[in-house]
N, C-alpha and C positions, 0 to 999 in steps of 0.2 A: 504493500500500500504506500508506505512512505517511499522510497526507491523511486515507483515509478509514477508519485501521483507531483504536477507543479503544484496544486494549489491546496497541501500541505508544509506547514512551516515547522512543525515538530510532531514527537508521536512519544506517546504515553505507554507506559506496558506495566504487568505484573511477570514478577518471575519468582516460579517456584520450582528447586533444584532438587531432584533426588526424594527421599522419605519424608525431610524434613522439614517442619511446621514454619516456616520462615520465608515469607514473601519481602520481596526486593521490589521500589519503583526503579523503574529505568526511562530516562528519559534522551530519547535521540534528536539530534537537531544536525545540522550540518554542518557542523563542527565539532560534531563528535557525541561522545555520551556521556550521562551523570545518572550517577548511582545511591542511591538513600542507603539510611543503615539498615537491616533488615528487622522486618515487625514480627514477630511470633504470634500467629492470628491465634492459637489457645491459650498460650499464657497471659498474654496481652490483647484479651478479648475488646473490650470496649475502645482500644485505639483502633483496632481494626474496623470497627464497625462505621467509629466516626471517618473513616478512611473509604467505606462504601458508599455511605451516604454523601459525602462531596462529587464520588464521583459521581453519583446516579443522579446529579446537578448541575452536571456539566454540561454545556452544550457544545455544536460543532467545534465552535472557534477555543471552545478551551481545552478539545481533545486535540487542537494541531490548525485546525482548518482554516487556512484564508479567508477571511471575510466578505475579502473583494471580488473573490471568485465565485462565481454564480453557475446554478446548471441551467442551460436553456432548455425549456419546456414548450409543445407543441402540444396542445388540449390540458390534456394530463396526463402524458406522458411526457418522459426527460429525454429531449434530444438528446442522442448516442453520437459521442467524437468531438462534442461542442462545450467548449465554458464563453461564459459571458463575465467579462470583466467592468464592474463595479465599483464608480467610487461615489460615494455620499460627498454632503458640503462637509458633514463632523468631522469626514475621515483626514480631508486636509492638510491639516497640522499633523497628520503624523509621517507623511509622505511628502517626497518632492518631484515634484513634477515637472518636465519639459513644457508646458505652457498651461502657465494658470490660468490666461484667460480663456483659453479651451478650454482648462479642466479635466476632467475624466471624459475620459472617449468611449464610443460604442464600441468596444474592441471584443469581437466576439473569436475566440483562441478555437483554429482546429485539430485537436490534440492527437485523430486519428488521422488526419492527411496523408499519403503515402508519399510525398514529399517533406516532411516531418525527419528532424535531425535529433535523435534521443539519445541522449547520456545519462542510464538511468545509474542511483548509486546512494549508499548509506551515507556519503559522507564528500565534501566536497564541491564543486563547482556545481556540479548536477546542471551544467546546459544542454537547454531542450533548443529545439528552432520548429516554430509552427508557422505556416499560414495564419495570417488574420485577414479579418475585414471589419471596415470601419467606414460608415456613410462620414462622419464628421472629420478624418482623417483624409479619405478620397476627396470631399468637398475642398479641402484647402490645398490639396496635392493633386490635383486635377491631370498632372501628367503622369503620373506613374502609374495610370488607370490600366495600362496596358500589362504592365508587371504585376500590380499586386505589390503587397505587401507578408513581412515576415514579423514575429515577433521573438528575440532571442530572450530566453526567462534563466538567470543564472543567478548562484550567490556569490559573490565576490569578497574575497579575502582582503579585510580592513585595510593589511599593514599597504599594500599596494595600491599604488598609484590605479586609480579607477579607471575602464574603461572610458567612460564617458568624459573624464578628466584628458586623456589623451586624444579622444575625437574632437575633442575642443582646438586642441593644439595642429590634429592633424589641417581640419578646418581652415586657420589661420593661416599655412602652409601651402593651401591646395588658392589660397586667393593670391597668391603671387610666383607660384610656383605653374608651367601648362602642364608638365607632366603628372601632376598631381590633382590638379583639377577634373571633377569627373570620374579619379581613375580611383577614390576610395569610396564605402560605402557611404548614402546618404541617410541621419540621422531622422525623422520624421516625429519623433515623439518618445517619453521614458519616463518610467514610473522609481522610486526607491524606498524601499524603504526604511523610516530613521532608526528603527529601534533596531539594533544588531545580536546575532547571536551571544553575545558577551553580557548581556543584559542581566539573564537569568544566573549568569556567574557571578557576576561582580555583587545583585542579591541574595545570594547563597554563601559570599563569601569564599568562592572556590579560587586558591591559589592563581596566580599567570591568567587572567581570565579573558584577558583579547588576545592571549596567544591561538592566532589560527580564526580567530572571530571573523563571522561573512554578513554579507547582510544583501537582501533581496535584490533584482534589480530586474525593471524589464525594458530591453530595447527595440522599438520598431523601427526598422528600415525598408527602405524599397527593396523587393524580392531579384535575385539577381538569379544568371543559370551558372553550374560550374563549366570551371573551362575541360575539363573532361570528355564533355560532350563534342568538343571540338576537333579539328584530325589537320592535320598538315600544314598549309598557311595559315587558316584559321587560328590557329592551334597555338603558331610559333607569333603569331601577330599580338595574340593575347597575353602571350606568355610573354613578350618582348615589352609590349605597355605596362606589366606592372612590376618588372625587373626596374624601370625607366623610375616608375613612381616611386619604387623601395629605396632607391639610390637621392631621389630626392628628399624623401624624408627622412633618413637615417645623417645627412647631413644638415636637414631643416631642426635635427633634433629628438626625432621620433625614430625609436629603434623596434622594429619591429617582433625579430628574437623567433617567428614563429612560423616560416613559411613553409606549407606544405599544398597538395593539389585542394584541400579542399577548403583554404585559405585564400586560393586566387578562381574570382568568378568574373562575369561579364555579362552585359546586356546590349542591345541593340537602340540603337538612336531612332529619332522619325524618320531618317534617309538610308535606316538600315547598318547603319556602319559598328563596327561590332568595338565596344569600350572596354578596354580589360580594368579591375577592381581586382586592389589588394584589400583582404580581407580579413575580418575580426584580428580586432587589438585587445582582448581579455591580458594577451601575454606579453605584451609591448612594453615599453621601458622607454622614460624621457631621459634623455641625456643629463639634466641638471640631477637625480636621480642614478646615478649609476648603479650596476651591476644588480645582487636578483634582491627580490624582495618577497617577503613571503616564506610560506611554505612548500612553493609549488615553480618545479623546473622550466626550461626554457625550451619551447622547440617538441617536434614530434619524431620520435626517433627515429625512422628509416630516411630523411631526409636531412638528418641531423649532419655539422662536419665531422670529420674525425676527431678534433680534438675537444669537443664537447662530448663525445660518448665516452670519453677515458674516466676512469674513478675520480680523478682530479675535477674532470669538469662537470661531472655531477655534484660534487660538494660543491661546486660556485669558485674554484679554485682558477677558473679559466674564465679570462674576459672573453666575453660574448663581443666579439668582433662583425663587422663591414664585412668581410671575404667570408666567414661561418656564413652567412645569412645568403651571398652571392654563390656560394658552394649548393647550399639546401637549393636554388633557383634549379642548378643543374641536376639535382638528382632528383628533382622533380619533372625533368624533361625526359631523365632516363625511365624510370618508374611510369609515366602514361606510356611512352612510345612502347616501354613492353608489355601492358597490364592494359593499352586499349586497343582499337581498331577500331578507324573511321567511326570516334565515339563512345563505343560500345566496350563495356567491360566484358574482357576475355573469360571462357570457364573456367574455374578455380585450378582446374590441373592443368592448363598451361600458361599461368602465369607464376613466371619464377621467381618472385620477390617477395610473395607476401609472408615468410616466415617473418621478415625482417620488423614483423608492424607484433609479431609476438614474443620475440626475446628480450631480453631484458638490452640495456645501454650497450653494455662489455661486450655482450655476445653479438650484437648485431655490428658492432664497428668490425669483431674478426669477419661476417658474414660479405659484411661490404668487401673486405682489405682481399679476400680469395673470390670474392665477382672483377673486381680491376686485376686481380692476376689472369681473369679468365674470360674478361670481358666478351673477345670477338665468337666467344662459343656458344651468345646469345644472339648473333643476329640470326635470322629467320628471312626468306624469300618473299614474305608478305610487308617488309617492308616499304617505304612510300623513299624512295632513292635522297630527295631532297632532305627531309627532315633527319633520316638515318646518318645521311653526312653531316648535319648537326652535330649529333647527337656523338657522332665519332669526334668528331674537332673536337668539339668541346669537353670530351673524357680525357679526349690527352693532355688539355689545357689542366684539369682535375688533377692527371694521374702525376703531369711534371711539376703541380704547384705541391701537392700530398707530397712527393718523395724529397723537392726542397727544403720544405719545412721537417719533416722529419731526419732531416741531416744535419739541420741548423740546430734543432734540442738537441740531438747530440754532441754535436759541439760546443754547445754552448752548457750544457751539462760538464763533458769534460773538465771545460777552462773552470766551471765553479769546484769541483772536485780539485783540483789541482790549485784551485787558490787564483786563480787569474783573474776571478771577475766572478759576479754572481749573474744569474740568470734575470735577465732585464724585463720586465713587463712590457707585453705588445699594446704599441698603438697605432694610429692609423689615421691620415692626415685624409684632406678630400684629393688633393695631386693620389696620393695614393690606392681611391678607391677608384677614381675615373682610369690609373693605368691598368688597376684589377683588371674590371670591366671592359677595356678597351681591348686584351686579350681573346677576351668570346668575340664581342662586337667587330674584329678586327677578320675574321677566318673567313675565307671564301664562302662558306656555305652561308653563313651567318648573313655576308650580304647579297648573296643572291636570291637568298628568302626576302630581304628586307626591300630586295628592287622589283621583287613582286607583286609589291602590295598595294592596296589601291592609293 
């Protein structure tokens, strides 16, 4: 129930272990769980009892349940797949809103959609992505009629820099920036709310009580399609607009930290021209802000660098660098060209990568390091000639930038060893990311894709 339902915010239990007389509350939230001392319901008859009778007083909202979230009903019966999202004038002050003179929107959430992105889970971020519709959201967005609308419902970890904090910045960026403009998602509307899981700690007195604390959040934006669905120039056009835009923002300040396929999406203009969107910043980092914050890592592992999946760089021991993030770009070109086809995702048993989305950090950087020993044993006759020459250039730009740096920690290990010099923190100028880049951007195939485009 809790796991997989958005519009609970806590869950209540009784637990009784084994023969003995001694019932436990438990209380789970998404940040985790809290334990009472246990009641012995026959020795301690009449605390128990007063213990039933509270609950048998409770109503939804004190069993867990969102208030704001409503079931839609059709006669008398409860629409199946549908919430109706709810706000009162009371409810006001306890929430903040993306436009108070709008107010609460007609946001009706479709939780069954089969375009619907589910994260379900006891503990944690828990983002969903549904479908909505909204007559008072469409009235004032009149162009995005064609798209639709998404609503992303997640709980966000206090210590961090808020998503919505960073689309602020992104924003500011994309109005002086062209490669940015257009090219991230558009913000339409956002609810939050004030009171955070840390609440009921900090009243119970439970030690470290915002350690890990989240607190609701829901974003609607214009619905976009992934780039997934895309195959060749299409494919390499979209993929090349929000390389373009990462590179803008990561010098405008906004480090993105998280790119993977299902992070870069696209839509179609009135005159049809296909816009590539770098997408969701849950995990994004402003530079004034450095390095991780939180509880919660950087990046999706199979498109991770390599020197993020080492032990080191999972402690946060490794700057999250400009070339990590332009790396993840290319093993996201590797990963569709062998996992799609003209679109379409390949059947399970011939696509050869996806162990990599189930090992853990360590094991999937060995999995990587003997694919680049063995790279060209993946190509296949169903290739598209243009993109595949890509997709080769730019492994060997990969394979000779991996094996420099991996020469350079050893050397640079030695000389500390030996007393020469300690190992120097990497950094990275913007002269230095544009020659990154200039690398891919510079190979034949790169632009003879690029001089095909409309």
């Amino acid at each position: 129930m809790f796991a997989a339902n958005v519009a609970v915010n806590y869950l209540l239990n009784l637990i009784v272990i084994g023969v003995y007389d001694i019932v436990w509350i438990w209380y789970y939230d998404r940040q985790g769980t809290i334990q009472c001392y246990g009641i012995n319901f026959i020795v301690d008859l009449p605390r128990s009892m007063v213990l039933l009778y509270a609950f048998q007083r409770f109503d939804l909202e004190d069993w867990g349940r969102n208030r704001h979230f409503k079931v839609v009903k059709e006669g008398k019966r409860v629409k199946e797949g549908v919430l109706r999202f709810d706000l009162r004038r009371e409810d006001l002050e306890d929430v903040e809103l993306g436009d108070m003179e709008l107010g609460g929107v007609d946001l009706e959430i479709h939780t069954s959609d089969e375009e619907r992105v589910t994260h379900y889970g006891l503990k944690g971020r828990a983002t969903n992505v549904f479908p909505v519709t909204s007559e008072a959201l469409a009235k004032k967005f009149p162009e995005i009629k064609q798209d639709g609308m998404v609503a992303k419902i997640f709980w966000e970890e206090e210590q961090r820099t808020s998503e919505l904090e960073i689309l602020k910045k992104v924003s500011e960026i994309a109005k002086q920036q062209p490669t940015v403009d257009g090219h991230v998602p558009r913000l339409l509307w956002h609810y939050k709310v004030k009171n955070p899981t840390s609440a009921v700690r900090k009243a119970l007195g439970i030690a470290d009580p915002s350690k890990g604390s989240r607190v609701l959040y829901i974003l609607v934006f214009r619905k976009l399609r992934p780039i997934t669905g895309l195959d060749d120039e299409d494919f390499f056009n979209v993929w090349r607009q929000c390389i373009l835009c990462h590179l803008a923002l990561w010098k405008g300040g906004v480090h993105h930290r998280d790119v993977s396929p299902p992070n870069m999406m696209y839509y179609k203009t009135k005159n049809g021209i296909l816009t590539g969107v770098l997408n969701d910043y849950d995990l994004s980092s402003l530079a004034i802000t450095p390095g991780p914050q939180g509880n919660e890592h950087m990046g999706t592992v199979p498109f991770m660098a390599f020197d993020l999946l080492t032990k080191e760089g999972q402690r946060g021991e490794v700057k999250h660098l400009y070339r990590h993030d332009l790396k993840s770009f290319i093993w996201v070109l590797i990963w569709v060209c062998l996992h799609y086809r003209n679109g379409v995702l390949l059947p399970r048993e011939t696509r050869p990568l996806d162990e990599w989305a189930t090992v853990g950090t360590v094991a999937c950087g060995k999995e990587k390091y003997y694919f680049m020993g063995n790279f060209l044993a993946y190509e296949t006759s169903d290739f598209k000639p243009r993109t595949w020459n890509l997709v080769v250039d730019c492994f060997d730009i990969l394979d000779s930038d991996t094996n420099h740096n991996r020469r350079s920690s050893v050397k640079q290990r030695r000389q500390s060893k030996a007393g020469a010099g300690e190992q120097t923190t990497a950094e990275e100028s913007a002269p230095d990311m544009d020659v990154l880049l200039h690398k891919f951007t510079s190979t034949e195939s790169w632009i003879r894709l690029s001089n095909s485009l409309p």
